[in-house]
C-alpha positions as YAML, in Angstrom:
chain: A
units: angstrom
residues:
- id: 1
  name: UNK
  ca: [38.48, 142.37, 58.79]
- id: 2
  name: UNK
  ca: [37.50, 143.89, 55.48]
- id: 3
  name: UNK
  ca: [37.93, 142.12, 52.26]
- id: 4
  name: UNK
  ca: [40.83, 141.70, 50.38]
- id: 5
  name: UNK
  ca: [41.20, 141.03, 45.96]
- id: 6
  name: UNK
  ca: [43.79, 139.87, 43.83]
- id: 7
  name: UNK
  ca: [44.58, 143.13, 41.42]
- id: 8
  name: UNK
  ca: [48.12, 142.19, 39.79]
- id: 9
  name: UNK
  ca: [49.85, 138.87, 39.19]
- id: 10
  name: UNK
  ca: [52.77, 138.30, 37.70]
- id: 11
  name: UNK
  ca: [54.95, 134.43, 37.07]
- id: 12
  name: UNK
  ca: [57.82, 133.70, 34.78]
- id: 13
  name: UNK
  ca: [58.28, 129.88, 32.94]
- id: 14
  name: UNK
  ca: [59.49, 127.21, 35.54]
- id: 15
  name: UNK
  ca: [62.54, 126.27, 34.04]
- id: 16
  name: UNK
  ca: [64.86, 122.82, 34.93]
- id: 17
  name: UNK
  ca: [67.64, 125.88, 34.81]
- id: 18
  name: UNK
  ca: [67.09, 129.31, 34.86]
- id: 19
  name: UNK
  ca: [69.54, 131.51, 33.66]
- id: 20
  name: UNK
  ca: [68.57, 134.43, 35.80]
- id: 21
  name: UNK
  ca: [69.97, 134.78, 39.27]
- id: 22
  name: UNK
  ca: [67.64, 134.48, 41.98]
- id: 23
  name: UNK
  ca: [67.84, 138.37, 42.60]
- id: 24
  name: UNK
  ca: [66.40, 138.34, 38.93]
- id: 25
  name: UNK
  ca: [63.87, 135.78, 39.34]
- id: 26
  name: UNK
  ca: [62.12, 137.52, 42.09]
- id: 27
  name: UNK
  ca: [62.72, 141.06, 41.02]
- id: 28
  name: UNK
  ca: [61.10, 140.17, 37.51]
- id: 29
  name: UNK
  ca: [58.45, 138.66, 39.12]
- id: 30
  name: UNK
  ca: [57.50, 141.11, 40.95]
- id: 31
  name: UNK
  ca: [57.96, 143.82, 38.77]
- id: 32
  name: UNK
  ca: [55.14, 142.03, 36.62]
- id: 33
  name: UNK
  ca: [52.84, 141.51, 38.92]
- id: 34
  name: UNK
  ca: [53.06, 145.41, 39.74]
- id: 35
  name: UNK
  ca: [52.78, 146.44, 36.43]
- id: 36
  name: UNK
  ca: [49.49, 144.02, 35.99]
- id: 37
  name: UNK
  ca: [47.92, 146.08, 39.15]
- id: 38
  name: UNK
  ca: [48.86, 149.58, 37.24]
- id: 39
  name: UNK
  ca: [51.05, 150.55, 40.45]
- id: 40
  name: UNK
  ca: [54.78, 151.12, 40.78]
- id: 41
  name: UNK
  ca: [55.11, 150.97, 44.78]
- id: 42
  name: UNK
  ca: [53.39, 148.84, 47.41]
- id: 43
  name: UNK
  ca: [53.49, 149.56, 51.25]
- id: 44
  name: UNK
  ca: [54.61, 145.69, 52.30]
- id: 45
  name: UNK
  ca: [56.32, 142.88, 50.34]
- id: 46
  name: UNK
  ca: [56.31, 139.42, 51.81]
- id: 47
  name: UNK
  ca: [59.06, 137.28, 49.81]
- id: 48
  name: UNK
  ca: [58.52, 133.49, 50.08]
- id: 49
  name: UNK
  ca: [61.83, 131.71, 49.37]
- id: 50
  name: UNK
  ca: [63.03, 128.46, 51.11]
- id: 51
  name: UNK
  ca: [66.32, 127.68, 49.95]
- id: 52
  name: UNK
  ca: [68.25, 131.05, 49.25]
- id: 53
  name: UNK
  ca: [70.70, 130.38, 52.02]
- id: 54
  name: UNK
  ca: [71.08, 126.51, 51.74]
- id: 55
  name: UNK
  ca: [71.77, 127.37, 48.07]
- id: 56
  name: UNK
  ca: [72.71, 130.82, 46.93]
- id: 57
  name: UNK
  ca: [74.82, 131.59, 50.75]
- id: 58
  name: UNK
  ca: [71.94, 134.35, 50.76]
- id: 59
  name: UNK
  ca: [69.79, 135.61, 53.31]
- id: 60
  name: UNK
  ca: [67.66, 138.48, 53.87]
- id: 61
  name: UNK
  ca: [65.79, 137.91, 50.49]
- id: 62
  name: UNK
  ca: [63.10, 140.39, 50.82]
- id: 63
  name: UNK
  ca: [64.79, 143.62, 51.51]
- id: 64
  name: UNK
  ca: [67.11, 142.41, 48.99]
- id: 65
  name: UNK
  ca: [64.17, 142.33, 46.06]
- id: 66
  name: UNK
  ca: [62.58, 145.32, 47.16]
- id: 67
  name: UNK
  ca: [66.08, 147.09, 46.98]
- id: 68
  name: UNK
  ca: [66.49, 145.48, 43.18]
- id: 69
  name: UNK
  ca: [62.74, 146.09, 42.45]
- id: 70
  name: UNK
  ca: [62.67, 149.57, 43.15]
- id: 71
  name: UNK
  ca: [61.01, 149.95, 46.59]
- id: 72
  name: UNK
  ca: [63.78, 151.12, 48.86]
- id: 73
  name: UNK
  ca: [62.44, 152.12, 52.35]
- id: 74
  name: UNK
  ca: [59.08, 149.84, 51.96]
- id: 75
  name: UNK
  ca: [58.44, 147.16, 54.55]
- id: 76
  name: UNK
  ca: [59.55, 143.67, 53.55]
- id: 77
  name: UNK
  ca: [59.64, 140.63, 55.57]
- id: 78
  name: UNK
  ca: [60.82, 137.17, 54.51]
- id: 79
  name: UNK
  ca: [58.37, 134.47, 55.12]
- id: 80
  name: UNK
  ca: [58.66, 130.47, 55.39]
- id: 81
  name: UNK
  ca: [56.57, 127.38, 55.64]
- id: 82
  name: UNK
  ca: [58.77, 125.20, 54.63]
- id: 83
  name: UNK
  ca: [57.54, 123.64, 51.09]
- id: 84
  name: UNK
  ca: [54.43, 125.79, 51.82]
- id: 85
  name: UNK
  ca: [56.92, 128.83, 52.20]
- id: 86
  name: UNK
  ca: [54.64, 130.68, 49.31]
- id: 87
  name: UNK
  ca: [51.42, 130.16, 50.81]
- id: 88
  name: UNK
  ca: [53.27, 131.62, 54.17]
- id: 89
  name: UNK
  ca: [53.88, 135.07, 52.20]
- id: 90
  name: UNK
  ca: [50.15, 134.52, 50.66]
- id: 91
  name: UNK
  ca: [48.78, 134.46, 53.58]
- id: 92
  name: UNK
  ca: [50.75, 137.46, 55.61]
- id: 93
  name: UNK
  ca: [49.98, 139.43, 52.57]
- id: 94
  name: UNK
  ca: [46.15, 138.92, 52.97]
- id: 95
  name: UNK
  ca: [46.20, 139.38, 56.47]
- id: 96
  name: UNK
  ca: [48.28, 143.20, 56.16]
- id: 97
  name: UNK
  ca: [45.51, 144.45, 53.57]
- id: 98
  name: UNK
  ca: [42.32, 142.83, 56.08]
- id: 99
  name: UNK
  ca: [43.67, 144.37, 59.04]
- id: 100
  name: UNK
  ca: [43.42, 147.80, 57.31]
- id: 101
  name: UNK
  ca: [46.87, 148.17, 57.72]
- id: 102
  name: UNK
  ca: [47.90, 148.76, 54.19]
- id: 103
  name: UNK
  ca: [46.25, 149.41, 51.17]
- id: 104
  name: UNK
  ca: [48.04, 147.11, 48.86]
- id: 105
  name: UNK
  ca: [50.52, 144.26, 49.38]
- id: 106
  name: UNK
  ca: [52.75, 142.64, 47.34]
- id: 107
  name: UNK
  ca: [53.66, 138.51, 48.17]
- id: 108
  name: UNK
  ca: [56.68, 137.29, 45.66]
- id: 109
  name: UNK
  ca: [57.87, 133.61, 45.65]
- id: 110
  name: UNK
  ca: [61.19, 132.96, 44.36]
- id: 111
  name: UNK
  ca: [63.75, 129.65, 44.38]
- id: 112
  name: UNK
  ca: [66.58, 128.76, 42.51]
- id: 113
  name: UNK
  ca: [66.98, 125.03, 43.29]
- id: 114
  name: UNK
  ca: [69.11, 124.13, 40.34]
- id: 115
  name: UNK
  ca: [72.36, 125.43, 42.09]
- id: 116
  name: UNK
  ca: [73.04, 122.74, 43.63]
- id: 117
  name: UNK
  ca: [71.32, 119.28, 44.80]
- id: 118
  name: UNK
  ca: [68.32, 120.55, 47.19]
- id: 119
  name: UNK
  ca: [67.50, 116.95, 49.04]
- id: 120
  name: UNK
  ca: [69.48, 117.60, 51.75]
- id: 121
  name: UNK
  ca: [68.06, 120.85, 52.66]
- id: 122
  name: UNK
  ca: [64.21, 120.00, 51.80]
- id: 123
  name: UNK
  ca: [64.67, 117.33, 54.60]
- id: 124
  name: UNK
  ca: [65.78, 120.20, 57.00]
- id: 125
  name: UNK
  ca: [61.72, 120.66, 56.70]
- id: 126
  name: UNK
  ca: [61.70, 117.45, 59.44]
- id: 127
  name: UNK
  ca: [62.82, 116.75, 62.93]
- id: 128
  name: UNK
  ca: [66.81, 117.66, 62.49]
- id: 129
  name: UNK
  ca: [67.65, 115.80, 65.40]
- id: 130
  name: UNK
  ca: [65.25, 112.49, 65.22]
- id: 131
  name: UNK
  ca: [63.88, 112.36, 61.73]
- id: 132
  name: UNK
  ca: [66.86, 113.78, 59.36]
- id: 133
  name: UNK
  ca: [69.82, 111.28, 61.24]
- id: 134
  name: UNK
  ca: [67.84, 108.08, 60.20]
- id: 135
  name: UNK
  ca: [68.09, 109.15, 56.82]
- id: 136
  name: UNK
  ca: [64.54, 110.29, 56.49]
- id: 137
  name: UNK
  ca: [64.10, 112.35, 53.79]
- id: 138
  name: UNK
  ca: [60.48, 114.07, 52.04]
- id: 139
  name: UNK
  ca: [60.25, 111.58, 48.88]
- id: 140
  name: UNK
  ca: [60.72, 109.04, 51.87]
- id: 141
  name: UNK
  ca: [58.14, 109.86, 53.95]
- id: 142
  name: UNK
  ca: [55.77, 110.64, 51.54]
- id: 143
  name: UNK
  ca: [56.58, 106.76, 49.92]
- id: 144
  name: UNK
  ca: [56.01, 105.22, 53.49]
- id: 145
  name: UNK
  ca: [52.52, 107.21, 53.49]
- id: 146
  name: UNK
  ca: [51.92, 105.72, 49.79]
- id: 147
  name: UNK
  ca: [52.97, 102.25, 51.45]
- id: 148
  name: UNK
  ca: [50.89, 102.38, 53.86]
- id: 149
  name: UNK
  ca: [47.91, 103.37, 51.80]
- id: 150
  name: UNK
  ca: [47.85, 100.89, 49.46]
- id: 151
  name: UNK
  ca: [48.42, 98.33, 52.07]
- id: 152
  name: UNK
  ca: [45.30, 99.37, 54.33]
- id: 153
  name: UNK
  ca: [42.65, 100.09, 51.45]
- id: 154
  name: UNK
  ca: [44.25, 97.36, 49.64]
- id: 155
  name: UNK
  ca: [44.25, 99.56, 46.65]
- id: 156
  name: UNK
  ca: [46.39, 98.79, 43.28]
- id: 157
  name: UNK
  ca: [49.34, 101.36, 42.35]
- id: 158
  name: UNK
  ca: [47.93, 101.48, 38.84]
- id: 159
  name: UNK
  ca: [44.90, 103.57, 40.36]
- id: 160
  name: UNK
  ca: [46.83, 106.38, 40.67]
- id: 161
  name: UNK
  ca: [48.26, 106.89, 37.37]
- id: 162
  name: UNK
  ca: [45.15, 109.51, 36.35]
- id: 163
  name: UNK
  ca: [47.45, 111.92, 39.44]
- id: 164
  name: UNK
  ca: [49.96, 112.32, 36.83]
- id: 165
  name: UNK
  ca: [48.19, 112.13, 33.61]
- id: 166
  name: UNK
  ca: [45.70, 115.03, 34.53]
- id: 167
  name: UNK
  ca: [48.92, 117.04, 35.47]
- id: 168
  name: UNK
  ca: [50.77, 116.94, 32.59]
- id: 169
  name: UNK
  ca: [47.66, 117.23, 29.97]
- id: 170
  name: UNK
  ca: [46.74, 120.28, 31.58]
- id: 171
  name: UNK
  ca: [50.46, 121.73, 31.19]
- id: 172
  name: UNK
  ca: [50.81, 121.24, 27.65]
- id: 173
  name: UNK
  ca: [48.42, 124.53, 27.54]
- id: 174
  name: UNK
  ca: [50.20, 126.44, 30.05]
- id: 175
  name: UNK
  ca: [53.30, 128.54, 28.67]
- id: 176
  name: UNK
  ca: [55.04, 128.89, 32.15]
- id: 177
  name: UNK
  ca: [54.69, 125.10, 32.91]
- id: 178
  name: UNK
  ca: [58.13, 122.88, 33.49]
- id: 179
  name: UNK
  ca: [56.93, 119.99, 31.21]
- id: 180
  name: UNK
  ca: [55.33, 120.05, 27.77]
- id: 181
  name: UNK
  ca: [54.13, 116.75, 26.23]
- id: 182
  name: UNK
  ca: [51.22, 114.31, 27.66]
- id: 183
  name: UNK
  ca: [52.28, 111.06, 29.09]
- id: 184
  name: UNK
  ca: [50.69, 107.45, 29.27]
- id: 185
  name: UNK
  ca: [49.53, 105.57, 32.11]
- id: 186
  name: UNK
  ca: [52.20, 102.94, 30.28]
- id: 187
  name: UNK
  ca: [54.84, 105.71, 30.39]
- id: 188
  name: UNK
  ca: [53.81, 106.35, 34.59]
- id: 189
  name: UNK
  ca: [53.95, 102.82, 35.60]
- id: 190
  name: UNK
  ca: [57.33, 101.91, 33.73]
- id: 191
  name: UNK
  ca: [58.42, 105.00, 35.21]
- id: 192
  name: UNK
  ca: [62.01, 104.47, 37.60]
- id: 193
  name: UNK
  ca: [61.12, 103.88, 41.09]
- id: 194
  name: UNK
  ca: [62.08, 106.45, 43.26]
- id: 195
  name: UNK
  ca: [61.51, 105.17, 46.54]
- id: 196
  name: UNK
  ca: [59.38, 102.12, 46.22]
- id: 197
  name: UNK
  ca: [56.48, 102.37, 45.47]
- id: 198
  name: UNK
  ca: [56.57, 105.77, 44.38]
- id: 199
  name: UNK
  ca: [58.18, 106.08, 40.44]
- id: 200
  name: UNK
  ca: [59.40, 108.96, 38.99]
- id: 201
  name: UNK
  ca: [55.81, 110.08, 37.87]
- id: 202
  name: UNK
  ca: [54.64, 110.33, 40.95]
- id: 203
  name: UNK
  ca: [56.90, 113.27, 41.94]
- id: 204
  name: UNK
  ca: [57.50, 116.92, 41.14]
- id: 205
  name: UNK
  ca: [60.35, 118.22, 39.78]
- id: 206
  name: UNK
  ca: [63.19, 120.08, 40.99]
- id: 207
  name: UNK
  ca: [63.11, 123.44, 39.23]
- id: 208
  name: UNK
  ca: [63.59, 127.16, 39.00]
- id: 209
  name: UNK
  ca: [60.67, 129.95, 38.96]
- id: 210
  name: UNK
  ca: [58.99, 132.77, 40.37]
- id: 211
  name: UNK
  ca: [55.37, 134.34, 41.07]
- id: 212
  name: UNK
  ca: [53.79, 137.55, 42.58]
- id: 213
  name: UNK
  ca: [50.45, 138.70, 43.66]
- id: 214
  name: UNK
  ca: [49.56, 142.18, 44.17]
- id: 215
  name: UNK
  ca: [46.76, 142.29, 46.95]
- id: 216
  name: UNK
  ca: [44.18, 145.04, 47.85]
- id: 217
  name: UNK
  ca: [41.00, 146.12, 49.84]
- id: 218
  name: UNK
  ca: [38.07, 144.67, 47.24]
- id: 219
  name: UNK
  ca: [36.23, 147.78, 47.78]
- id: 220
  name: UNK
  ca: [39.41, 149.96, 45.54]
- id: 221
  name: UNK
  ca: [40.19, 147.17, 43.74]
- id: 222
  name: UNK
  ca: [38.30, 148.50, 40.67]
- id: 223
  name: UNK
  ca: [40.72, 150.91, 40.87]
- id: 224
  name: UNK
  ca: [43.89, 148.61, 40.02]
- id: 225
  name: UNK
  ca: [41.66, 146.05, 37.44]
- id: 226
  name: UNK
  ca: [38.71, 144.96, 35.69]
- id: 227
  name: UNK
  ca: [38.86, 141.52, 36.68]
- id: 228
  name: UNK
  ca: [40.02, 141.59, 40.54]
- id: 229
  name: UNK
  ca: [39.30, 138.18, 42.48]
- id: 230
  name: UNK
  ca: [38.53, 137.87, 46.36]
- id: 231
  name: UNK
  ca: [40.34, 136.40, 48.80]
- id: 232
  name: UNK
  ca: [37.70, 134.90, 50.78]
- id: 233
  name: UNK
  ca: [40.08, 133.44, 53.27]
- id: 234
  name: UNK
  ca: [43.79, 132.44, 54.13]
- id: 235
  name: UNK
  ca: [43.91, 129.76, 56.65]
- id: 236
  name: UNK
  ca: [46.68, 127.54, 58.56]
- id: 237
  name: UNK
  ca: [46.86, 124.76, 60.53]
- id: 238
  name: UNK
  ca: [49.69, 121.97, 61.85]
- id: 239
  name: UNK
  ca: [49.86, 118.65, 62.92]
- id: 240
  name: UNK
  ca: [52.77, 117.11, 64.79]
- id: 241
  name: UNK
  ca: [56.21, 117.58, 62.83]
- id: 242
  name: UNK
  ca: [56.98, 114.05, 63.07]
- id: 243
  name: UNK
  ca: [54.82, 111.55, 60.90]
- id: 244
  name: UNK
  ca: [55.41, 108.42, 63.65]
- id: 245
  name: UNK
  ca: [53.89, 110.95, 66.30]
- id: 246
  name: UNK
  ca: [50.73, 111.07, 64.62]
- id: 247
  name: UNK
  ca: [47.84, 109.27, 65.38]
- id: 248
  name: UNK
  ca: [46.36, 108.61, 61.98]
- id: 249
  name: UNK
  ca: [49.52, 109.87, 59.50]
- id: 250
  name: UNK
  ca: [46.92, 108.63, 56.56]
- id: 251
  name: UNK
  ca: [44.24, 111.55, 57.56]
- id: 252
  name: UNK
  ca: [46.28, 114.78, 57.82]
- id: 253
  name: UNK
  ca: [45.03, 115.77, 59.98]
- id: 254
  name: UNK
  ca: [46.84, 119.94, 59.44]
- id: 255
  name: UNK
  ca: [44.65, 119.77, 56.07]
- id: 256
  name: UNK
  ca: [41.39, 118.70, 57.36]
- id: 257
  name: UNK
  ca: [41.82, 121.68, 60.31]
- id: 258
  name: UNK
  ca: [42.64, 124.31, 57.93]
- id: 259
  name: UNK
  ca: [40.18, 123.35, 55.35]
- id: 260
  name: UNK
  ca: [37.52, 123.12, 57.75]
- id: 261
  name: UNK
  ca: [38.59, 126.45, 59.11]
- id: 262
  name: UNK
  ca: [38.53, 127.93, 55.86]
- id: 263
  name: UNK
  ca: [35.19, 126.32, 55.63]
- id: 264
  name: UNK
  ca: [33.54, 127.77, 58.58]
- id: 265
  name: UNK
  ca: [34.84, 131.09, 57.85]
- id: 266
  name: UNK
  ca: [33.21, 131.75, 54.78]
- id: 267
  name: UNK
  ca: [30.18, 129.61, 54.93]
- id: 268
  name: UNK
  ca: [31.19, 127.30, 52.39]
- id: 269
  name: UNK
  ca: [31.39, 123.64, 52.00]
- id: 270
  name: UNK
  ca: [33.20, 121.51, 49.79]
- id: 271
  name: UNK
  ca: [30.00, 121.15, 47.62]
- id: 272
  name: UNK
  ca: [30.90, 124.54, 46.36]
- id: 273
  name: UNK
  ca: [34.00, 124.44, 45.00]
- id: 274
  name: UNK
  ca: [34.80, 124.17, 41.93]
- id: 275
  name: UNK
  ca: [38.09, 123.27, 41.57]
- id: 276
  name: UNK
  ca: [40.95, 122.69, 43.39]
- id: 277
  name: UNK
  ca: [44.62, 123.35, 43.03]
- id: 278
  name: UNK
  ca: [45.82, 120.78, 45.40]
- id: 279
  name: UNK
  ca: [49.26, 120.37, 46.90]
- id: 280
  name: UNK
  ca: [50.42, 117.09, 44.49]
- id: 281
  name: UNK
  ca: [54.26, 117.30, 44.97]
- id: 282
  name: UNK
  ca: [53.59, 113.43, 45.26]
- id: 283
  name: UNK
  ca: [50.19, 111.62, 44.20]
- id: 284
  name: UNK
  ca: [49.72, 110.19, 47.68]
- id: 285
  name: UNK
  ca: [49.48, 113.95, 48.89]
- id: 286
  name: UNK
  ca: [46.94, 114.82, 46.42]
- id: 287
  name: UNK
  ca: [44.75, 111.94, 47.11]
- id: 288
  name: UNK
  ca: [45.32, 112.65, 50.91]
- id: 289
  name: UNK
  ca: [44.19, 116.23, 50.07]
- id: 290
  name: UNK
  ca: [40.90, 115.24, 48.35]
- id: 291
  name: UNK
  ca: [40.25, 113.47, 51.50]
- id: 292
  name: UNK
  ca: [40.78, 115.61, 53.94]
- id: 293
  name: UNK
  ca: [39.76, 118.64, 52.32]
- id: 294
  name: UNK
  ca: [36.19, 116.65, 52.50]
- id: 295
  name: UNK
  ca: [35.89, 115.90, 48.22]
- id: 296
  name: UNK
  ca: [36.65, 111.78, 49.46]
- id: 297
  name: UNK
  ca: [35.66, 109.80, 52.44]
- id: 298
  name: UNK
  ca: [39.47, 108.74, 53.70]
- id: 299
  name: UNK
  ca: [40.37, 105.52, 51.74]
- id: 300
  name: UNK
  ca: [38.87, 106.83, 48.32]
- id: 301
  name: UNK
  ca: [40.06, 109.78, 47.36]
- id: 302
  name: UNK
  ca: [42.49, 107.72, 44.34]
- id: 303
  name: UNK
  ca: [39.08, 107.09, 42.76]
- id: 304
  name: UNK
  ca: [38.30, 110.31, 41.79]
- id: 305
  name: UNK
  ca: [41.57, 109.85, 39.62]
- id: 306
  name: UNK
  ca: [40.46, 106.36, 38.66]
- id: 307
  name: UNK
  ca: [37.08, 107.62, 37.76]
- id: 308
  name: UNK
  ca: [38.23, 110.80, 35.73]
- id: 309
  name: UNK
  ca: [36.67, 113.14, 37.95]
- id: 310
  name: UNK
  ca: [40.19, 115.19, 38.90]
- id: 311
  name: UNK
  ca: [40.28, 116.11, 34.84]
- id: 312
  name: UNK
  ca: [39.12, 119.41, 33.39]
- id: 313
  name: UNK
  ca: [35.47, 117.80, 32.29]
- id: 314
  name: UNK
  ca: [35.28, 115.72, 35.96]
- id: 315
  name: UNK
  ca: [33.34, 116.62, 38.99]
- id: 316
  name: UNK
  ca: [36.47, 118.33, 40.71]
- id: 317
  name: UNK
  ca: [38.94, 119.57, 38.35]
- id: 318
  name: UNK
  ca: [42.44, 119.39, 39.76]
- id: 319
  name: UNK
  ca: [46.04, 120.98, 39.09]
- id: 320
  name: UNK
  ca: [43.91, 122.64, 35.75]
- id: 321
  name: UNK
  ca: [47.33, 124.17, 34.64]
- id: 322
  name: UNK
  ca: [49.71, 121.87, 35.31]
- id: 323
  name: UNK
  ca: [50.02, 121.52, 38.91]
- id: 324
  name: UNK
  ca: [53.29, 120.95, 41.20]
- id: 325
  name: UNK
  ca: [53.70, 117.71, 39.33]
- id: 326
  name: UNK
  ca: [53.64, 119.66, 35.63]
- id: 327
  name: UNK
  ca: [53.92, 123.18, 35.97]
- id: 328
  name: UNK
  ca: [56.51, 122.48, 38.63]
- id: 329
  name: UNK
  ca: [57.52, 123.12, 42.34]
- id: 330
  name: UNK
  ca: [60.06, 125.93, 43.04]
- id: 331
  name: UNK
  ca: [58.90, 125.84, 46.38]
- id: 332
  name: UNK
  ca: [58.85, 129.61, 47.59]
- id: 333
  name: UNK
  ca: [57.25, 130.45, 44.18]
- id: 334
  name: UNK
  ca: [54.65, 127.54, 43.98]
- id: 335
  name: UNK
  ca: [51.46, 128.50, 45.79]
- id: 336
  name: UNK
  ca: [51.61, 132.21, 44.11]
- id: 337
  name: UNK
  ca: [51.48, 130.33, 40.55]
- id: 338
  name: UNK
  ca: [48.59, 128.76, 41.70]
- id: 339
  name: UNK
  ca: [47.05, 131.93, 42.61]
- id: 340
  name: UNK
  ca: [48.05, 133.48, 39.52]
- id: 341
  name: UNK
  ca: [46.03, 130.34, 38.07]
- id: 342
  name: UNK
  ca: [43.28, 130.10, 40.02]
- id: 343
  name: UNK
  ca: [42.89, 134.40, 38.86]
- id: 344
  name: UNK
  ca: [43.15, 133.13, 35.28]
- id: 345
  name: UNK
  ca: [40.54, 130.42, 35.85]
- id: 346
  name: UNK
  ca: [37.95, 133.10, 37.57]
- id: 347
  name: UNK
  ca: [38.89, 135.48, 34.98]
- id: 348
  name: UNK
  ca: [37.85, 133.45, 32.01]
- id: 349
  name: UNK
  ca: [42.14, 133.88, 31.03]
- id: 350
  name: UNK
  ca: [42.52, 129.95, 31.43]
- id: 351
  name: UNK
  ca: [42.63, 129.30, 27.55]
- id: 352
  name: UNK
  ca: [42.22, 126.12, 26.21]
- id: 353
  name: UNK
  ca: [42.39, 124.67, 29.90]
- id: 354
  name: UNK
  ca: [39.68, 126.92, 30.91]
- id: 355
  name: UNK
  ca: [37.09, 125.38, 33.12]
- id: 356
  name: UNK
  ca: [33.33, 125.14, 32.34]
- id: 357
  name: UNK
  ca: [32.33, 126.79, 35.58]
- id: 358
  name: UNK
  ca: [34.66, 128.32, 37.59]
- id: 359
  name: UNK
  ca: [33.27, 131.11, 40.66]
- id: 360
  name: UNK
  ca: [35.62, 129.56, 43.56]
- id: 361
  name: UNK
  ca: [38.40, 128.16, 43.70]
- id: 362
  name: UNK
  ca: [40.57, 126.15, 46.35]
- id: 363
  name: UNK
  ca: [44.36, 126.26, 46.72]
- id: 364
  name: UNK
  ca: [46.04, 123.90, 49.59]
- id: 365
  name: UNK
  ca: [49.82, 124.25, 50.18]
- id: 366
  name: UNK
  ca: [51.77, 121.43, 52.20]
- id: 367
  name: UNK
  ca: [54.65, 122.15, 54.59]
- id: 368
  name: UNK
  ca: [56.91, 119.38, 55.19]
- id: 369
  name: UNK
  ca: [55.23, 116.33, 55.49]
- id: 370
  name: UNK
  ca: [51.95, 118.16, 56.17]
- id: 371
  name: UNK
  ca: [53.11, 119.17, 58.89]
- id: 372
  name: UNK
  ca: [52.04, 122.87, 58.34]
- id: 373
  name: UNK
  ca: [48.57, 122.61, 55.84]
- id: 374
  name: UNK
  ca: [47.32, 126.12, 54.52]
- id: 375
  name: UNK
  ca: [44.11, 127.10, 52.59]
- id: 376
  name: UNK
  ca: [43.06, 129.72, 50.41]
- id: 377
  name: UNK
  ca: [39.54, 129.66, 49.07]
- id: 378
  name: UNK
  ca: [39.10, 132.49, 46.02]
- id: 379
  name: UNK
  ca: [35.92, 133.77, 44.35]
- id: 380
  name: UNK
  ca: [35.92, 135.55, 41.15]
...
């Protein structure tokens, strides 16, 4: 396996509601990310995109963007993960340019959830015939985990306000993020309850976006840009689909696996990264994360959040532009911003939000309800 570098990227704002089509979304995305590599044809596109035929009645997304983007008779594949659908395409995309297969590969995540309500088709991420019937839904799941958690560490709600706070600071700075303006812990714990105890804070938002990485052999990457970042590793991982089938549902266990695998295949430990763009559709998953990524012993990863150490100036900066919760979650689309931001934080191109010292970088996606865990670990 030789190895692979980030040369192009390429992400539009996250919008409540786009006005561009999905076609658009993905096409434009794409188009940018070429253009940032200095290349106007790739030999592989891997589209991430969850939702197109719940949503939009359309399949067969990836031949469709490279026909709109301008790469008629290219390979292109549609991948999916479920709510890690964009990692999915991350990953194929790194494993096509370390196989020696291709010399540069494009991955492009795209959703347009603002058609129409997306709850029902998210949950289609579960067991359709024994989860899904009972009314089981994501938000649901992930509340019983939050439940649960507080119950066992006997832990107060109010220590996981920081989850949210750190988000949405961090977004104010980013131009493509979903949300704006800071928020209080006052404003997160008056917050509506969702599905007790989780509030509306505690969640990501339902949005529209798209994101694109151009990917190629490190040894040519040079070639495409000055500031290329290595892919040290793409991993994946699962757990059992259904949460009551797990042993432990508090250790997820399909993050631990991959991490560690993503661990053992570069030599690295959890020592040396330095931050982490973490999967926090909901704060209990981010806290989960920290722990099983190895940043927590299991019961206290909140108190990294309690104790500051998740912000910009803490011992493990987390969701540095915004995160799921801030930037937003158009799930096809998410894990390629976070590569796009974990290249701008190696880069130096982070701006105000730019971290201290930044050489690697961690990005964890979450299928389901971590069902399918994957892991990327980047070095500038």
């Amino acid at each position: 396996m030789r190895s692979v570098s980030v040369v192009g990227v390429g992400q539009l704002p996250v919008r409540k509601q786009a006005t561009a089509s999905l076609r658009e979304l993905g096409v434009r995305a794409a188009q940018l990310a070429l253009e940032d590599a200095g290349v106007d044809r790739v030999a592989v596109l891997f589209a991430g995109n969850m939702l197109s035929d719940e949503l939009q009645g359309q399949k067969h997304v990836a031949t469709l963007i490279a026909s709109e983007a301008g790469l008629h008779g290219i390979e292109a594949l549609q991948v999916r993960a479920a709510t890690a659908t964009g990692a999915a395409a991350l990953r194929m995309a790194y494993l096509a340019v370390a196989s020696g297969d291709v010399e540069l590969a494009l991955a492009v995540g795209f959703e347009k959830m603002s058609t129409a309500p997306p709850t029902s088709a998210l949950a289609k991420a579960m067991d359709a015939e024994l989860e899904v019937p009972t009314g089981a839904t994501l938000i649901s799941q992930n509340a019983d985990l939050m439940r649960a958690y507080l119950e066992r560490y006997d832990v107060a709600y109010e220590s996981f306000v920081n989850f949210a706070i750190n988000a949405h600071r961090n977004a104010t700075m980013n131009p493509y993020a979903r949300f704006q303006s800071e928020i209080s812990a006052k404003e997160v714990l008056e917050s509506r309850i969702v599905n007790a105890p989780i509030r509306l804070f505690d969640c990501s938002p339902i949005c529209d976006g798209a994101a694109a990485v151009v990917l190629a052999p490190t040894d040519a990457a040079t070639a495409f840009t000055d500031y290329p970042v290595r892919v040290l590793t793409g991993t994946v991982a699962t757990d059992w689909l259904r949460v009551e089938d797990r042993p432990e549902p508090l250790a997820v266990e399909a993050a631990r696996l991959s991490a560690q695998k993503a661990y053992a295949q570069t030599g690295l430990t959890p020592d040396d990264v330095d931050f982490f763009e973490v999967h926090d559709a909901f704060s209990i998953m981010a806290c989960l994360l920290l722990e099983a990524a190895g940043f927590a012993e299991q019961g206290h990863g909140w108190r990294l959040a309690a104790e500051g150490e998740i912000f910009r100036e803490g011992r493990l900066p987390i969701a540095t532009l915004g995160g799921l919760k801030a930037r937003g979650h158009p799930i096809g689309a998410t894990a390629l911003y976070q590569t796009c931001e974990i290249v701008q934080q190696l880069t130096g191109q982070a701006g105000t939000n730019q971290l201290a010292h930044a050489e690697i970088g961690m990005l964890q996606s979450v299928g389901g309800a971590a069902a399918t865990v994957l892991t990327h670990l980047f070095a500038a």
